[in-house]
C-alpha positions as CSV (number, residue, x, y, z in Angstrom):
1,X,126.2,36.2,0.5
2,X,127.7,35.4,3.6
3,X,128.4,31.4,2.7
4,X,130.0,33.0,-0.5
5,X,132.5,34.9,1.5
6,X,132.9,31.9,3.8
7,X,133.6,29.1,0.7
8,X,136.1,31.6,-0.3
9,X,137.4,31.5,3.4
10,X,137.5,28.4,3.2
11,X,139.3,27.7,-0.2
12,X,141.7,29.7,0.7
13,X,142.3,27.6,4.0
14,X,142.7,24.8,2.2
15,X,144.9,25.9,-0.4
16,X,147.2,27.2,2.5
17,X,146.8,24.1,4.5
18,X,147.8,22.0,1.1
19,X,151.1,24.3,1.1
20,X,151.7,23.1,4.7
21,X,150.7,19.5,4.5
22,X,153.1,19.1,1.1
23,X,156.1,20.9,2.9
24,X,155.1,18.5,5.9
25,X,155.3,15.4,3.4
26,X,158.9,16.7,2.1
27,X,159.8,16.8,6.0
28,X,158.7,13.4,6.6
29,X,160.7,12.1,3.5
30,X,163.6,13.9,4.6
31,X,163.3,12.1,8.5
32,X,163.2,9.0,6.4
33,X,166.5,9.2,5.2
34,X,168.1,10.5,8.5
35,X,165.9,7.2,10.3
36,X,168.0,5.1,7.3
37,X,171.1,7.0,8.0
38,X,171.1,6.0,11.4
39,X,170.1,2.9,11.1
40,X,172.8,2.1,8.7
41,X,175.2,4.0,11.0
42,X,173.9,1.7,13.9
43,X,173.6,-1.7,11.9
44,X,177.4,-0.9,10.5
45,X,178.7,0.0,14.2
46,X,181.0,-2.7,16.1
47,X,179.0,-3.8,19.3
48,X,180.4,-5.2,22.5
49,X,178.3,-6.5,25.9
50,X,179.1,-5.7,29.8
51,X,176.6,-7.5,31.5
52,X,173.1,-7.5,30.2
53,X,173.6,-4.5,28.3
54,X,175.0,-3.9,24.5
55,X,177.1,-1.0,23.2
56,X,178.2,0.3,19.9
57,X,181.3,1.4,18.5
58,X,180.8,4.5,16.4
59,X,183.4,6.2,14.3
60,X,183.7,9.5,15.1
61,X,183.8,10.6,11.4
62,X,180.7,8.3,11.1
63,X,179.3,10.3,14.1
64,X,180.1,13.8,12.3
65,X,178.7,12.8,8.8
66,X,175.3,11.9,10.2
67,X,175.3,15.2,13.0
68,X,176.2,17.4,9.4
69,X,173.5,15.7,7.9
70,X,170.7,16.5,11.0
71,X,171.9,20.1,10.5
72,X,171.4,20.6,7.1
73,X,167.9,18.7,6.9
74,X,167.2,21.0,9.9
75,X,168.3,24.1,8.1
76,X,166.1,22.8,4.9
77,X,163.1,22.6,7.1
78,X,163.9,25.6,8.5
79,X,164.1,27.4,5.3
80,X,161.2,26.0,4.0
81,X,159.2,26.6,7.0
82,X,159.9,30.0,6.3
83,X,159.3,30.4,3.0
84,X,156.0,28.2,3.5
85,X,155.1,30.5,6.5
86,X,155.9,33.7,4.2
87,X,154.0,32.4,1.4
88,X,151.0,31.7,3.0
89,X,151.0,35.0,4.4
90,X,151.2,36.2,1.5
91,X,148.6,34.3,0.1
92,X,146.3,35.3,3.1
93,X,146.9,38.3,2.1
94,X,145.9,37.9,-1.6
95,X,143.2,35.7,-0.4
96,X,141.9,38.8,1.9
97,X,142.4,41.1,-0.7
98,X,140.0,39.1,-3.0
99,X,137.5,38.7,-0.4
100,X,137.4,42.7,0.5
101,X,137.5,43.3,-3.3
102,X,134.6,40.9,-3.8
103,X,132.7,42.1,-0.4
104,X,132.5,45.7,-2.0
105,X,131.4,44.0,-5.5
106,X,128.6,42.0,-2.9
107,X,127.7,45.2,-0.9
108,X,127.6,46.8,-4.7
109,X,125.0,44.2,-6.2
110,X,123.1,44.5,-2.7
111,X,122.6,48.0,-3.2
112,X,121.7,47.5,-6.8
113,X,119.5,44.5,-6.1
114,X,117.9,46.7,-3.4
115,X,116.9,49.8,-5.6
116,X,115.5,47.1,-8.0
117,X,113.4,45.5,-5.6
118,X,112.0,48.5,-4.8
119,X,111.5,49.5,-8.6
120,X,109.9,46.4,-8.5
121,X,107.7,47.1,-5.5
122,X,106.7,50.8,-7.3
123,X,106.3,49.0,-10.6
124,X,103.4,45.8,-8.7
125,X,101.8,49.1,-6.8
126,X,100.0,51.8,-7.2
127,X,100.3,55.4,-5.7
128,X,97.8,56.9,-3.7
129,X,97.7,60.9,-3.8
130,X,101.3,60.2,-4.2
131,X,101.6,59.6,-0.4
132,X,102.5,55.6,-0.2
133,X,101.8,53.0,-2.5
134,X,99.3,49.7,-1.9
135,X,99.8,46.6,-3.9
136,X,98.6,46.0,-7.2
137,X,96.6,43.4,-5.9
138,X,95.5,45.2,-2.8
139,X,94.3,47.8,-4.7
140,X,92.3,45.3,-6.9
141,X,90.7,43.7,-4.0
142,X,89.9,47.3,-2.5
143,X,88.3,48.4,-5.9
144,X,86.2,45.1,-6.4
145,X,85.1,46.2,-2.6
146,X,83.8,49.2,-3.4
147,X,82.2,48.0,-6.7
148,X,80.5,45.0,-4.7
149,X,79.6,47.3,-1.6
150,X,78.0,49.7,-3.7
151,X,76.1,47.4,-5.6
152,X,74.9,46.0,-2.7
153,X,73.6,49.2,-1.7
154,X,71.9,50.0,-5.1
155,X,70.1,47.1,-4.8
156,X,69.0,47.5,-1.1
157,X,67.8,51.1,-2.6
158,X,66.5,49.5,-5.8
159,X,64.5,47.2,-3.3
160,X,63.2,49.9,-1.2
161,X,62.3,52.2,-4.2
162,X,60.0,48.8,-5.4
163,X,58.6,47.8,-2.5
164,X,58.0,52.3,-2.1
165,X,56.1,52.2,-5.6
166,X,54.3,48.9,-5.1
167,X,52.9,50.9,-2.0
168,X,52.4,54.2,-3.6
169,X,50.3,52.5,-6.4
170,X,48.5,50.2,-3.7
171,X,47.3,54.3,-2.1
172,X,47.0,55.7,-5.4
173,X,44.2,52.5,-6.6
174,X,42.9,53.1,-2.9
175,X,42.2,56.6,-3.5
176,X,40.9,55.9,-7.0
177,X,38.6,53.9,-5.6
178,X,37.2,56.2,-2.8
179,X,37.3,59.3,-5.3
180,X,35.6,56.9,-7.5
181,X,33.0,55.9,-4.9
182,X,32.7,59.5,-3.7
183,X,32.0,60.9,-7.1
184,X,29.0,57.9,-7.4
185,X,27.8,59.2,-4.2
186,X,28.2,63.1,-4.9
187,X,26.2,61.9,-8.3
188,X,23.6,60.1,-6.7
189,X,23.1,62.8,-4.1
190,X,23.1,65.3,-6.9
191,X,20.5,63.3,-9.0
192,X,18.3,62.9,-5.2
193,X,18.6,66.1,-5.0
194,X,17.1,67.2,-8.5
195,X,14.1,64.6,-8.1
196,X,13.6,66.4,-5.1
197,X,13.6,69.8,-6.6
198,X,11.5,68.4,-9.4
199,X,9.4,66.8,-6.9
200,X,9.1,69.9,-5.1
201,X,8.0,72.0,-7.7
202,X,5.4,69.3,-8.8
203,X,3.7,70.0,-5.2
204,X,3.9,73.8,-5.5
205,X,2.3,73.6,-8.6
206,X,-0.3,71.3,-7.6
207,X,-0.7,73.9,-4.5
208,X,-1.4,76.5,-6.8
209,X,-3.5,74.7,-8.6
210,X,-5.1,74.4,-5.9
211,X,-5.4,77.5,-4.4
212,X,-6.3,78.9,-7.9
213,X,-9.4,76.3,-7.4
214,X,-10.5,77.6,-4.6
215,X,-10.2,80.9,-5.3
216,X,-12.7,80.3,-8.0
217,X,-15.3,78.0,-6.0
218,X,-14.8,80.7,-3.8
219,X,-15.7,83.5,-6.4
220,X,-18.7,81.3,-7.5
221,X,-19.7,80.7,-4.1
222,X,-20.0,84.5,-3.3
223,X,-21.7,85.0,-6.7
């Protein structure tokens, strides 16, 4: 914005100092005819030497001719120095008056350029509780985060729940195996037991077997 405003600066510069350079070019022609005027009045002037040095006759009317016409071409310059100076001025003028026109149209578009950038910030992000806004693509990266953080720790739990059952099936074989073996041993124990019992009763009986034999010898012997 600022290089606008100075090429317009700057045209305008030039366009006055084009103004100034053609009236300077109209000057220069005009000192071209007063350098030809008075070399004409000098060539056509009657000359005469005293000593080493040479002089020149001038008419007087000659004289006054060429002083008229170094007036008037100073008058001319003048005038158009003037009007040159009053122009450009007023051109200035102009030219500032465009510039501070445009500047408020450049301030205007700033402002308008500024609320649509940040229409364009709102529009790429997204509000949080309404509080400030992150970037679309913040927000993505965040998200994927999450997701990939809590994956992670599903599968560090997954893990730990496998390894948990692998070891909870390991105990639960174990104790199979021992309430297994301990139910052979109560059954065993149990069966020792009955062929004890049985074994038991078979020497009761044969004890009263006996004692009902010798009751009788005893019965016959004291018959």
């Amino acid at each position: 914005m600022k290089a606008f405003i100075l090429s317009l600066v700057f045209m305008s510069s030039v366009a006055v100092t084009t103004q100034a350079q053609n009236a300077a070019t109209k000057e220069v022609r005009s000192s071209d005819q007063l350098q030809n005027q008075f070399k004409s009045l000098k060539e056509n002037a009657n000359s005469y030497r005293e000593g080493n040095r040479e002089y020149k006759v001038v008419s007087v009317s000659s004289l006054d001719a060429f002083w008229k016409s170094v007036e008037s071409n100073i008058k001319v310059t003048e005038t158009k120095l003037d009007k040159a100076r009053s122009g450009s001025k007023e051109e200035m003028e102009q030219a500032q008056t465009k510039i501070d026109a445009q500047q408020s149209q450049i301030e205007a578009l700033q402002k308008d350029n500024a609320l649509k950038d940040e229409e364009v910030k709102k529009s790429d992000s997204i509000s949080v509780f309404g509080i400030f806004y992150i970037p679309k693509q913040a927000f993505v990266v965040m998200m994927f985060s999450v997701i990939g953080l809590l994956l992670l720790v599903a599968g560090i739990l997954y893990f730990q729940f496998k390894n948990s059952k692998i070891v909870t099936d390991q105990k639960k074989k174990a104790y199979d195996e021992i309430d297994a073996e301990l139910q052979d041993v109560k059954k065993t124990a149990r069966e020792k037991e009955l062929k004890l019992k049985r074994d038991l009763q078979t020497e009761m009986n044969r004890i009263e077997e006996l004692n009902q034999e010798i009751a009788a010898l005893q019965k016959k012997v004291m018959a």
